[in-house]
PASEBA-1860 file (N, C-alpha, C; in nm, 3 decimals):
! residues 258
1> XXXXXXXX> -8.319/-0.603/-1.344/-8.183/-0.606/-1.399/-8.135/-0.463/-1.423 ~ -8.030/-0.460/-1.423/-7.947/-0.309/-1.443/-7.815/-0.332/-1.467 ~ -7.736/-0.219/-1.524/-7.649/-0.232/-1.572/-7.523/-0.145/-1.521 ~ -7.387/-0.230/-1.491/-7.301/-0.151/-1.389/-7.222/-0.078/-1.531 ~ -7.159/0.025/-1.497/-7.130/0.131/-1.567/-6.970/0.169/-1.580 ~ -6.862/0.066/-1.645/-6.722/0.063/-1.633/-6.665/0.233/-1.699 ~ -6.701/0.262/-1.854/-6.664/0.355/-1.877/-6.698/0.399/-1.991 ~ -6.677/0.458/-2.110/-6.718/0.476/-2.269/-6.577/0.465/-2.337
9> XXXXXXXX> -6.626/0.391/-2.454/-6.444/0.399/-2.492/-6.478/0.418/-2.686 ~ -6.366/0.429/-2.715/-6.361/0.468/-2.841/-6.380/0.377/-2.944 ~ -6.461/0.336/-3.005/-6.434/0.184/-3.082/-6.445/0.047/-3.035 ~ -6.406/-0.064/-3.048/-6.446/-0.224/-2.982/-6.308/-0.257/-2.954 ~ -6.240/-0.238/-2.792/-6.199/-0.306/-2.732/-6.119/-0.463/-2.779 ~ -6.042/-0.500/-2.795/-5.997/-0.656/-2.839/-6.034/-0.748/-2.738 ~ -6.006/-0.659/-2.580/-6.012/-0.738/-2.498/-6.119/-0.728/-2.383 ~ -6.169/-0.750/-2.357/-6.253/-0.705/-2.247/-6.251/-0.767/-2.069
17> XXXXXXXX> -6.273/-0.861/-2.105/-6.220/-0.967/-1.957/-6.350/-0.960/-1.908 ~ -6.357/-1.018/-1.735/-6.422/-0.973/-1.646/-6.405/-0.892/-1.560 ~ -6.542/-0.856/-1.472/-6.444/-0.717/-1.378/-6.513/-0.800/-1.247 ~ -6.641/-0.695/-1.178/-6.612/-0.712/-1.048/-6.680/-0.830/-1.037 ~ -6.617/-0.903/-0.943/-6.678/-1.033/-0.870/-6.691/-1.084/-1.006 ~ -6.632/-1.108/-1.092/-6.571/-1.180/-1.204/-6.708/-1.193/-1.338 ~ -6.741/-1.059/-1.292/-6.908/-1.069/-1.431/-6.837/-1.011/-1.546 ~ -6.898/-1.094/-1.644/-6.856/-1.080/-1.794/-6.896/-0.923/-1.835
25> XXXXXXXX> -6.785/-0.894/-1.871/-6.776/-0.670/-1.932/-6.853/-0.715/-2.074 ~ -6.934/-0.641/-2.115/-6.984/-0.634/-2.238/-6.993/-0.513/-2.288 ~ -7.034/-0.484/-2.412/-7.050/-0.328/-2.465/-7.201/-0.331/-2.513 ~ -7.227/-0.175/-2.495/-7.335/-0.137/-2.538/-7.311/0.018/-2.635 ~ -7.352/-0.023/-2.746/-7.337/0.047/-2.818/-7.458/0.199/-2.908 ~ -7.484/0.270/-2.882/-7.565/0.345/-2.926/-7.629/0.373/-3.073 ~ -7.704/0.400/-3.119/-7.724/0.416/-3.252/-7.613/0.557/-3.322 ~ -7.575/0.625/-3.247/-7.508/0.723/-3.268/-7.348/0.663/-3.270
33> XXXXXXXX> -7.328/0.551/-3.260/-7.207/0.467/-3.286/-7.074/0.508/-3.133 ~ -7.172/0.555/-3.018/-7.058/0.566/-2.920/-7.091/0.458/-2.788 ~ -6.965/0.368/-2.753/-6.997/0.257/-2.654/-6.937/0.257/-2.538 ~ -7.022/0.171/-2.443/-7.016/0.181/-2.316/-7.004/0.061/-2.275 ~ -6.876/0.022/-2.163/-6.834/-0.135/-2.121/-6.933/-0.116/-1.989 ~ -6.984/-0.220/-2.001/-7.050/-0.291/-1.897/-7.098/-0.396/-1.844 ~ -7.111/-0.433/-1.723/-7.190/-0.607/-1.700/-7.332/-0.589/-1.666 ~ -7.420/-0.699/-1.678/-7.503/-0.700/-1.645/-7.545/-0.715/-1.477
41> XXXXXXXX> -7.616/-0.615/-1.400/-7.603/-0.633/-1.269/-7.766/-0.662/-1.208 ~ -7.781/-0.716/-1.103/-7.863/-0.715/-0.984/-7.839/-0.673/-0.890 ~ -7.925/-0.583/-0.848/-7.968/-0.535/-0.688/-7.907/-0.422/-0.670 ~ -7.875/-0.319/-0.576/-7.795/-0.164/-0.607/-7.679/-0.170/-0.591 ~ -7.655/-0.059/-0.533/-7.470/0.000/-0.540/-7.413/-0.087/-0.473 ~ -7.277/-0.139/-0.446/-7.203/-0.259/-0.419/-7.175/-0.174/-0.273 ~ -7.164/-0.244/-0.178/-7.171/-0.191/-0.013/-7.158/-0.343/0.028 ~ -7.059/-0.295/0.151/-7.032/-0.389/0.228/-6.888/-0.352/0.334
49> XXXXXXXX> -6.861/-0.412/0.386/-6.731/-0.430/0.453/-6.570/-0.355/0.372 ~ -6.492/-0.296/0.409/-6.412/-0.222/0.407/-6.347/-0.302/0.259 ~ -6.301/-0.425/0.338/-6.170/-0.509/0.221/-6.271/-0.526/0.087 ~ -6.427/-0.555/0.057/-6.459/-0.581/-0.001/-6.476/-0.452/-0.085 ~ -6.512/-0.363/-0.055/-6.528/-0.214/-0.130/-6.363/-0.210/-0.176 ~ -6.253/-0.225/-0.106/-6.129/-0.192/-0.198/-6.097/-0.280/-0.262 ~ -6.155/-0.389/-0.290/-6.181/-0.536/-0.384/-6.187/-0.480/-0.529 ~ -6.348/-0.436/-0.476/-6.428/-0.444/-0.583/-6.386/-0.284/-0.664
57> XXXXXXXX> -6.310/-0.179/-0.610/-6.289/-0.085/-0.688/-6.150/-0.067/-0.773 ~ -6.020/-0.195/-0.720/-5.917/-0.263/-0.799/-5.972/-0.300/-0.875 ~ -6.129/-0.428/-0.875/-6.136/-0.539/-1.015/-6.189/-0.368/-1.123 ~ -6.299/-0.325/-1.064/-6.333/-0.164/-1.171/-6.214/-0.128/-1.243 ~ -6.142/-0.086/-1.151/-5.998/-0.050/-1.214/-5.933/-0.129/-1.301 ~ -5.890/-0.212/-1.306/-5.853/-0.327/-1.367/-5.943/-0.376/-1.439 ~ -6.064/-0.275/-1.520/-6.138/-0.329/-1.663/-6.045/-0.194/-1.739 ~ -6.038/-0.082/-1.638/-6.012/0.024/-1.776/-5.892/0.029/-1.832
65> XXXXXXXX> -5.799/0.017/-1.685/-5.638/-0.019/-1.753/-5.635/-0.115/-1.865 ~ -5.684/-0.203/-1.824/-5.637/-0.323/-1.942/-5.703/-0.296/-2.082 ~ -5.807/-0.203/-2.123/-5.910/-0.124/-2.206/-5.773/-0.030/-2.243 ~ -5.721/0.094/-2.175/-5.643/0.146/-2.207/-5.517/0.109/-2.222 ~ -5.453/0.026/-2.159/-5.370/-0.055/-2.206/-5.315/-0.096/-2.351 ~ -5.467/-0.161/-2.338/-5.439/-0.224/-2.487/-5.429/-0.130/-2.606 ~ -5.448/0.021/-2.552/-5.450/0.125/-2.682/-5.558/0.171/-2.725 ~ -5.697/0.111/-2.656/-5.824/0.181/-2.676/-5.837/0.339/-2.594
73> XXXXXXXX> -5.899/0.465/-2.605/-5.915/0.589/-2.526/-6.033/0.521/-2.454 ~ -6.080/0.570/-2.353/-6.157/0.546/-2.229/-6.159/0.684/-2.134 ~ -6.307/0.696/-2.152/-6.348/0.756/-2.051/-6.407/0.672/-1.947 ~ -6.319/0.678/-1.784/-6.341/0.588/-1.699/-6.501/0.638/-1.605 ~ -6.526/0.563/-1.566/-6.672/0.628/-1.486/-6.620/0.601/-1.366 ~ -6.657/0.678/-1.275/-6.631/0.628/-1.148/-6.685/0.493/-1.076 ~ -6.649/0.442/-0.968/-6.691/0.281/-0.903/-6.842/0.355/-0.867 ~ -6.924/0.253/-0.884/-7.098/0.210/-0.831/-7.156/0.308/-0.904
81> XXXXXXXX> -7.122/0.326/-1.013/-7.231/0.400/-1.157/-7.350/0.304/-1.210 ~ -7.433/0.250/-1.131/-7.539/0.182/-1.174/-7.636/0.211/-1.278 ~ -7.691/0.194/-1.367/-7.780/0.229/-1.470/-7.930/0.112/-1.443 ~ -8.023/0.197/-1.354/-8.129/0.137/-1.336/-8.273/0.124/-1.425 ~ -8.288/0.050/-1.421/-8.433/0.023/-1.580/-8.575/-0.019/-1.435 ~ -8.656/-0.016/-1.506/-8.788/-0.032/-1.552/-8.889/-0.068/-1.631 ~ -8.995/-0.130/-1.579/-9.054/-0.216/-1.743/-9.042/-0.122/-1.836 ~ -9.134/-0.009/-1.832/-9.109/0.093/-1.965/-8.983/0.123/-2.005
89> XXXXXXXX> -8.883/0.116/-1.906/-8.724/0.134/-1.969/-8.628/0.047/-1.929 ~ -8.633/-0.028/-1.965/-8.508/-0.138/-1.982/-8.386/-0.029/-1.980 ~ -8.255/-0.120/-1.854/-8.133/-0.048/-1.864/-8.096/-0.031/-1.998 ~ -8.073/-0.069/-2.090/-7.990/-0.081/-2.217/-8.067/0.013/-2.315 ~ -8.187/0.032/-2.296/-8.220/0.098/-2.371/-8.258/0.241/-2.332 ~ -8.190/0.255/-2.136/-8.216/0.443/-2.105/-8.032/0.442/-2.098 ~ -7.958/0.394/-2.101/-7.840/0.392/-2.125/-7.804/0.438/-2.266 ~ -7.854/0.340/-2.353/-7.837/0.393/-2.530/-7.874/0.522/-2.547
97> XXXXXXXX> -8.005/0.613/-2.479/-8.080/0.702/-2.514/-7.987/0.830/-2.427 ~ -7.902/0.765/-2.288/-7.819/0.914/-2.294/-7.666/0.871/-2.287 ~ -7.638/0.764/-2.419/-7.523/0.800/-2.504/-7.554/0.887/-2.584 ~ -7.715/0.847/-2.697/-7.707/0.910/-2.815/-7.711/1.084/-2.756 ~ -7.740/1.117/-2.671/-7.795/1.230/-2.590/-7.674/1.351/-2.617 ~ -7.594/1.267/-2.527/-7.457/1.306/-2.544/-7.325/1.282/-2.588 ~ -7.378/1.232/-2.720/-7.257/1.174/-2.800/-7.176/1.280/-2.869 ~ -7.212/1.421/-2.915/-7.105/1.506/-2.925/-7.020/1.524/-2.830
105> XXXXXXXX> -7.033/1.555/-2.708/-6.995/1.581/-2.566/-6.903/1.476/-2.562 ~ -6.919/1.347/-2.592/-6.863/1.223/-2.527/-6.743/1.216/-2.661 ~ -6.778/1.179/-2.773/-6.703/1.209/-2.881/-6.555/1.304/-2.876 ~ -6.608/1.443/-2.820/-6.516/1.551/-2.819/-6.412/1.500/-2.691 ~ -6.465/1.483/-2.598/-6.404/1.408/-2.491/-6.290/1.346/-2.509 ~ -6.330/1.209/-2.569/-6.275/1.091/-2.658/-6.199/1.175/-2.731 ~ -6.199/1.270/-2.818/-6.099/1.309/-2.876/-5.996/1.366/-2.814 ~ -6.003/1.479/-2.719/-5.911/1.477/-2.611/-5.804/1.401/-2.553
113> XXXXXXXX> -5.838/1.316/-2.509/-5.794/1.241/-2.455/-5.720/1.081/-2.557 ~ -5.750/1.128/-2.640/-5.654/1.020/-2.692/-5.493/1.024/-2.700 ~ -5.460/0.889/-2.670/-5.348/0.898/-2.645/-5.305/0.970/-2.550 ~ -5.366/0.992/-2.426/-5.327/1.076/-2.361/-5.316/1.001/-2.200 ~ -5.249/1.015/-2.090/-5.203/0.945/-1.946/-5.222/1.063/-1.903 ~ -5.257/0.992/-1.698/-5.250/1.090/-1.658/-5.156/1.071/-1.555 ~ -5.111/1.170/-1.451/-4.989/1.120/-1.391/-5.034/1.246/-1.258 ~ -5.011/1.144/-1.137/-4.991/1.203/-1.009/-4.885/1.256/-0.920
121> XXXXXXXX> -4.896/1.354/-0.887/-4.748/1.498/-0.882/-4.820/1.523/-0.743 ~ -4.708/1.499/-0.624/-4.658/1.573/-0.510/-4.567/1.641/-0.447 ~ -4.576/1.752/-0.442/-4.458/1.823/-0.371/-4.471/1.876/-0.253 ~ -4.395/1.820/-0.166/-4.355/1.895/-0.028/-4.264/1.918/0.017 ~ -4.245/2.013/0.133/-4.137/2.030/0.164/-4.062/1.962/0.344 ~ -3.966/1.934/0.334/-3.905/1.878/0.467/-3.905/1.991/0.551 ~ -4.010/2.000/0.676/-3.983/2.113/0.778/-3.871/2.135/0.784 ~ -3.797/1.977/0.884/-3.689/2.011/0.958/-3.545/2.088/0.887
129> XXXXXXXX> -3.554/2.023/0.682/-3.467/2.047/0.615/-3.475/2.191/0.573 ~ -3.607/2.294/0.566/-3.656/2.403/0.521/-3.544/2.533/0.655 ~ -3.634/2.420/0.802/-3.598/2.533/0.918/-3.440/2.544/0.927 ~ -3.370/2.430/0.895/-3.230/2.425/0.946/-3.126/2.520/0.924 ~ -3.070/2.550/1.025/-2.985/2.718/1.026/-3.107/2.832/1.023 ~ -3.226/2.843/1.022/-3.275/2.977/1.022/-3.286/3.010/1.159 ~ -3.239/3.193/1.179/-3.177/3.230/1.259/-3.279/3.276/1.365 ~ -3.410/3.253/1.336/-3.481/3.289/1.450/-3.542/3.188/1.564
137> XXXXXXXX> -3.464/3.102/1.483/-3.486/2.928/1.567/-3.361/2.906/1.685 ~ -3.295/2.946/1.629/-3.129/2.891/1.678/-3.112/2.967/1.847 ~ -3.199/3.050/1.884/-3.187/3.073/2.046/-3.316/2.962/2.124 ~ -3.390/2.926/2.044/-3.500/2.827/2.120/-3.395/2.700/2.109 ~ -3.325/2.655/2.020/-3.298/2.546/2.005/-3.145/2.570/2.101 ~ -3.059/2.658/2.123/-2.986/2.657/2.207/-3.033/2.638/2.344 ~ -3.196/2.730/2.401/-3.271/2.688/2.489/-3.257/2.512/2.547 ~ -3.271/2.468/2.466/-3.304/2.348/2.478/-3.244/2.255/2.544
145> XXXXXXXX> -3.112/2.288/2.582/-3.008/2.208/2.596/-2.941/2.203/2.762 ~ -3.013/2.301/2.810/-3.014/2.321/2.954/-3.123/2.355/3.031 ~ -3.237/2.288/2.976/-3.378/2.297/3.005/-3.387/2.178/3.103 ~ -3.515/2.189/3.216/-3.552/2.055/3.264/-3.641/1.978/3.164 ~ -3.680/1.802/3.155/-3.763/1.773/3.065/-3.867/1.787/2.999 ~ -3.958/1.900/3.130/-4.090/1.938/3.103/-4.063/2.022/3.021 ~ -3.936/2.158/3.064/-3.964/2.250/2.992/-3.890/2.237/2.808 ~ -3.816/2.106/2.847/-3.792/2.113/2.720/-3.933/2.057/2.599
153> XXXXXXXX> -4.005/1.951/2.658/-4.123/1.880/2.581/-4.188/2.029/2.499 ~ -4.156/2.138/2.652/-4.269/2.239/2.585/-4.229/2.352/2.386 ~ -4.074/2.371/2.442/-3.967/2.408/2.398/-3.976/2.341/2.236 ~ -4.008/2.221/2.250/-3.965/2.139/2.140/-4.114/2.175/2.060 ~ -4.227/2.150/2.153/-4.337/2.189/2.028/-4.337/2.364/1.948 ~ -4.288/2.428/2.042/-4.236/2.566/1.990/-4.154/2.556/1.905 ~ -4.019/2.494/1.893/-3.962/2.479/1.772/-4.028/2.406/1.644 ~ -4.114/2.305/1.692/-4.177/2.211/1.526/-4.267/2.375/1.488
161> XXXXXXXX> -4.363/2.437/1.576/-4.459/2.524/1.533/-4.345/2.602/1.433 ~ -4.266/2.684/1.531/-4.184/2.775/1.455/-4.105/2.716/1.314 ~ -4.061/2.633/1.290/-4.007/2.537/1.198/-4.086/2.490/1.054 ~ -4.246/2.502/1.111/-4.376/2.457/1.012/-4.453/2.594/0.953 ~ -4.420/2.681/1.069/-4.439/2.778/0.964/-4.338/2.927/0.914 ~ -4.213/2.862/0.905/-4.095/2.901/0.794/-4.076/2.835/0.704 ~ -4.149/2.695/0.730/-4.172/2.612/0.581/-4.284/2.644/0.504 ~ -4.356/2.679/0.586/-4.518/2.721/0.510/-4.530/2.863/0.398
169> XXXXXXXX> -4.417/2.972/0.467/-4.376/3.065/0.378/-4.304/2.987/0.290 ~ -4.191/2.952/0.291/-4.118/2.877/0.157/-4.238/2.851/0.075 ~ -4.325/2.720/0.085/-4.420/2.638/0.062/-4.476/2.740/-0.020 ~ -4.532/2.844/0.048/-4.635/2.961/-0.028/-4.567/3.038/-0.175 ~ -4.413/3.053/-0.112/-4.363/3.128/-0.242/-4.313/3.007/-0.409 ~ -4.348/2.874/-0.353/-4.290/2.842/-0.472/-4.410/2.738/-0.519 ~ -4.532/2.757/-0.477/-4.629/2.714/-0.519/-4.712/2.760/-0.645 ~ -4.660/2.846/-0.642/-4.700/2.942/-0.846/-4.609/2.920/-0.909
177> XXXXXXXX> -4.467/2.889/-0.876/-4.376/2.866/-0.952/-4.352/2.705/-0.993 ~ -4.397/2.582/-0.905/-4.370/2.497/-0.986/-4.484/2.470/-1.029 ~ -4.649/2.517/-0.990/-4.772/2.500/-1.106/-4.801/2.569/-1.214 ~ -4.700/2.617/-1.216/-4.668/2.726/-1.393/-4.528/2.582/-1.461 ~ -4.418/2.573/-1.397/-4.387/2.504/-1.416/-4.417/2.323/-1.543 ~ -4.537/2.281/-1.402/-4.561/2.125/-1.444/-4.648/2.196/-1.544 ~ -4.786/2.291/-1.514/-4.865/2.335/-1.629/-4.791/2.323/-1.801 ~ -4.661/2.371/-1.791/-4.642/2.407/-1.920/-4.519/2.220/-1.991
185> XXXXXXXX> -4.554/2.157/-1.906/-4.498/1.973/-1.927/-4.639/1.878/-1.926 ~ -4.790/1.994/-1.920/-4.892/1.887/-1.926/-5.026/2.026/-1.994 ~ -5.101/1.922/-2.064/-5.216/1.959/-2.138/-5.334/2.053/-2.073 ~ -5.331/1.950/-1.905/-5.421/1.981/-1.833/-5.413/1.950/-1.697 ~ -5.459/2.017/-1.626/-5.411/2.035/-1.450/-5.498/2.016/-1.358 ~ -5.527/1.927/-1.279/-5.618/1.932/-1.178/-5.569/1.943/-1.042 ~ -5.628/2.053/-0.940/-5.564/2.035/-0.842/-5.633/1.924/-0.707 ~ -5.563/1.852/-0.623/-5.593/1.794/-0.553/-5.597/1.903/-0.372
193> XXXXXXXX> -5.660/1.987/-0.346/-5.614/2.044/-0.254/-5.634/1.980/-0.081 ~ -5.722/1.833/-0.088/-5.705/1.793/0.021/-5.630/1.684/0.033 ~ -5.540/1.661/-0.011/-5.433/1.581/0.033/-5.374/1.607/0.173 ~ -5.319/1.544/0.188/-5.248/1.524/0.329/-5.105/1.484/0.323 ~ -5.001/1.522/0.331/-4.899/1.521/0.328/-4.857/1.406/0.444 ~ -4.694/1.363/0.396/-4.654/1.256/0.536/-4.605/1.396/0.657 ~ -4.598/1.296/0.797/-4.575/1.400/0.884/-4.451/1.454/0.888 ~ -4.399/1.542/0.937/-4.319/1.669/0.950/-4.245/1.724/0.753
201> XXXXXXXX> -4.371/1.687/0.687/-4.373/1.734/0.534/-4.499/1.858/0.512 ~ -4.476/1.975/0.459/-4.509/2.067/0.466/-4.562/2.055/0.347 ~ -4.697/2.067/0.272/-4.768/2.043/0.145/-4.733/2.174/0.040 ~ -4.703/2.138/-0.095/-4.641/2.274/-0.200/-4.783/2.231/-0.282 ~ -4.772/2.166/-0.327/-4.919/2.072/-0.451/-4.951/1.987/-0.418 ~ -5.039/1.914/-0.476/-5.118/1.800/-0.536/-5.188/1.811/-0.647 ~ -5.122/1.755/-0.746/-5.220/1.781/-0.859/-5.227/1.628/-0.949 ~ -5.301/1.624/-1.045/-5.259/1.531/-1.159/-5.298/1.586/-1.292
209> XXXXXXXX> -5.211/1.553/-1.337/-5.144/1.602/-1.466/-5.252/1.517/-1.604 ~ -5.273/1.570/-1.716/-5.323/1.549/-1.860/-5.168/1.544/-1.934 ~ -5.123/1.425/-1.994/-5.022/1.459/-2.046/-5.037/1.356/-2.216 ~ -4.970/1.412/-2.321/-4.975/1.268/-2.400/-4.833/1.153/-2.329 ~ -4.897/1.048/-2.362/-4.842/0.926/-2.372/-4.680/0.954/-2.386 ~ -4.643/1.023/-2.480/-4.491/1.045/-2.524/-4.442/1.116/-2.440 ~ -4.515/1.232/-2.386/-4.416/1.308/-2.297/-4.419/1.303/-2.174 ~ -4.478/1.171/-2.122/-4.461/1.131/-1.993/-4.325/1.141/-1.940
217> XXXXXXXX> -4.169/1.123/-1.988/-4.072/1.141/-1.915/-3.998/1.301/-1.922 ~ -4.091/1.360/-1.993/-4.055/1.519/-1.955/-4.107/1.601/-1.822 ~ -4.224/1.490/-1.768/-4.288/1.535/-1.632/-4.162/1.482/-1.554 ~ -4.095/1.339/-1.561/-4.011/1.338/-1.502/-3.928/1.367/-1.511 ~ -3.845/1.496/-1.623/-3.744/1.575/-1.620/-3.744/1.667/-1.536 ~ -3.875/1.726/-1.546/-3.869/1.867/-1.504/-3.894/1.862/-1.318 ~ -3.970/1.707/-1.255/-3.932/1.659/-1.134/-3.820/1.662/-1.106 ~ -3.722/1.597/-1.180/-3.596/1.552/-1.124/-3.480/1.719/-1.123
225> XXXXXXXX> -3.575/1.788/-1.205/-3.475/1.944/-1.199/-3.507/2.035/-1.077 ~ -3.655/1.969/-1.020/-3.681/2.050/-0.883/-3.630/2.039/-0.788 ~ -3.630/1.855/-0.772/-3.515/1.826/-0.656/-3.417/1.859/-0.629 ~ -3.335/1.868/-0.804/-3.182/1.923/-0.752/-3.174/2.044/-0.740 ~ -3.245/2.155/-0.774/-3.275/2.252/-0.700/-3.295/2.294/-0.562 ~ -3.429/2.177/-0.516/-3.458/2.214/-0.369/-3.437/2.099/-0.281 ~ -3.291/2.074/-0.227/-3.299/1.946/-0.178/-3.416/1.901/-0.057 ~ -3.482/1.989/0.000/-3.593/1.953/0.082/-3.719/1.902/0.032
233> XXXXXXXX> -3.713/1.959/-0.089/-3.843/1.898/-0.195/-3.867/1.723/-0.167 ~ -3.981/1.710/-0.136/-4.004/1.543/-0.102/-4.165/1.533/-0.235 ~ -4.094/1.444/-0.331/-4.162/1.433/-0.473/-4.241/1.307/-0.464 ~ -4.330/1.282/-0.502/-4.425/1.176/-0.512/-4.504/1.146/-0.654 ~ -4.414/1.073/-0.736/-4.477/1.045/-0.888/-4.554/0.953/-0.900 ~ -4.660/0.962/-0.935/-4.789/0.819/-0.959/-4.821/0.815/-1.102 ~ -4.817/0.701/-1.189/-4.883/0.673/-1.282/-4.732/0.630/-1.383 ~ -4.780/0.642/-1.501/-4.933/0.663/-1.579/-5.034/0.565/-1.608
241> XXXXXXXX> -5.153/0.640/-1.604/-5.282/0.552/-1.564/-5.365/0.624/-1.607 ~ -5.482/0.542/-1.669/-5.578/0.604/-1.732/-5.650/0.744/-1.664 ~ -5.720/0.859/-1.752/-5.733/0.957/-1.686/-5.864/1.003/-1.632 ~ -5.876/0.912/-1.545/-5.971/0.952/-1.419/-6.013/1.080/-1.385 ~ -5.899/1.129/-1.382/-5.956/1.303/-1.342/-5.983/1.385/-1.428 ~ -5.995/1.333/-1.538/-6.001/1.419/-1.647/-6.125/1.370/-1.765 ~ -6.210/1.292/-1.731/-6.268/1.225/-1.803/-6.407/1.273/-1.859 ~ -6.466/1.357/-1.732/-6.594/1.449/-1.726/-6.737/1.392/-1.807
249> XXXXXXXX> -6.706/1.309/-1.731/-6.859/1.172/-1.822/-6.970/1.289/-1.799 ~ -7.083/1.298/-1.868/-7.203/1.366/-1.815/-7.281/1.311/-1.694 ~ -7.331/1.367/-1.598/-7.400/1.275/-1.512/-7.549/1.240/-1.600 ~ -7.619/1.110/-1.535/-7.737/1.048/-1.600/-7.852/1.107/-1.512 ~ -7.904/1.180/-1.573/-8.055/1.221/-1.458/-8.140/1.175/-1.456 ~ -8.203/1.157/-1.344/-8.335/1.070/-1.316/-8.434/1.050/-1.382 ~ -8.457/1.104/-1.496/-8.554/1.147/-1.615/-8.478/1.075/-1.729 ~ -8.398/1.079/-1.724/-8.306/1.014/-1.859/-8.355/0.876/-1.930
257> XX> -8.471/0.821/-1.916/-8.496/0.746/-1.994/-8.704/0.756/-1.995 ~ -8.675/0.908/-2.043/-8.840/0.946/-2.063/-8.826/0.981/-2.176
END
């Protein structure tokens, strides 16, 4: 037996539910008074087929929201955090031993983060809207118009190149300016740097934001003041939702219940 690993939260939950594949969430609580939602599991990390892995990491999801939701703080663990036992160590009892371990750590955490959302911030920029009228384009693109088809196909990838990177300068110069910006509308900043932007969108950020609860619509002030600033700006707001990226559980080491 072992024990799957939802998240640590502050106090007893009202609600708990079920999570994946519909097993009853329970808590485990430490002698040091800090607890951890979890079900009781068999066999290892959850693997399988595509739809079933994005199944089973919605129902995960859908223990902590409804945990945070309801107004409890939560530190979320990531999906397939298994807590494995042994006769000499029963899950529940090498689990209890590195709460109590790190219950200042987890505590201070928890304090952090109370009351606190986190919120997902994209900015890019529209090539075509960045390049339009710049003047070192405007003889390729006159090119174009009395070209044969081949030479225009060729013509045209010369203009997206040239086009992607006069957006990429833009892109570069206002990338300190709106992460000073959101920085000073949030607590705490994480950057996402492999994102992938939609196509002919030129990447400025990815980040997600630490914000409290209350000043969630000042992130969307200071969004809605970029746009009308940069009409090429293409914005992407996610959340608020418990803070995943910000949660910094300790990892459990292989020794952890000696």
């Amino acid at each position: 037996m072992s024990l799957y690993l939802y998240g640590i939260v502050d106090g007893a939950p009202s609600e708990l539910g079920t999570g994946i594949d519909g097993a009853e969430v329970r808590l485990v609580t430490s002698p040091d008074g800090v607890t951890a939602m979890v079900h009781d599991h068999t066999g290892g990390p959850y693997q399988g087929p595509d739809d079933d892995v994005r199944r089973w990491i919605v129902e995960h999801s859908d223990v902590v929201d409804r945990v945070w939701q309801g107004g409890t703080t939560v530190l979320p663990a990531s999906f397939n955090v298994i807590v494995a036992g042994a006769e000499e160590a029963p899950p529940e009892r090498r689990l209890g031993k590195w709460l109590s371990t790190n219950a200042e750590q987890l505590r201070t955490r928890l304090g952090v983060l109370e009351d606190r959302a986190e919120l997902r911030v994209e900015i890019g920029l529209d090539q075509r809207q960045v390049a339009e009228g710049h003047p070192d384009l405007d003889p390729l693109r006159a090119e174009l118009e009395d070209r044969p088809a081949g030479v225009q196909r060729l013509l045209r990838k010369r203009v997206d190149q040239r086009e992607r990177e006069a957006t990429e300068a833009v892109a570069d110069e206002l990338y300190q300016v709106y992460r000073r910006r959101l920085a000073r509308v949030s607590e705490e900043l994480s950057e996402n740097r492999s994102a992938r932007p939609d196509a002919g969108v030129v990447s400025v950020l990815t980040v997600s934001l630490l914000v409290a609860r209350d000043d969630v619509p000042a992130v969307g002030q200071e969004l809605a003041a970029i746009q009308e600033e940069q009409p090429a700006a293409r914005i992407r707001y996610l959340g608020p939702w418990p803070p995943y990226s910000f949660a910094d559980v300790p990892a459990m080491a292989p020794d952890d219940d000696e």
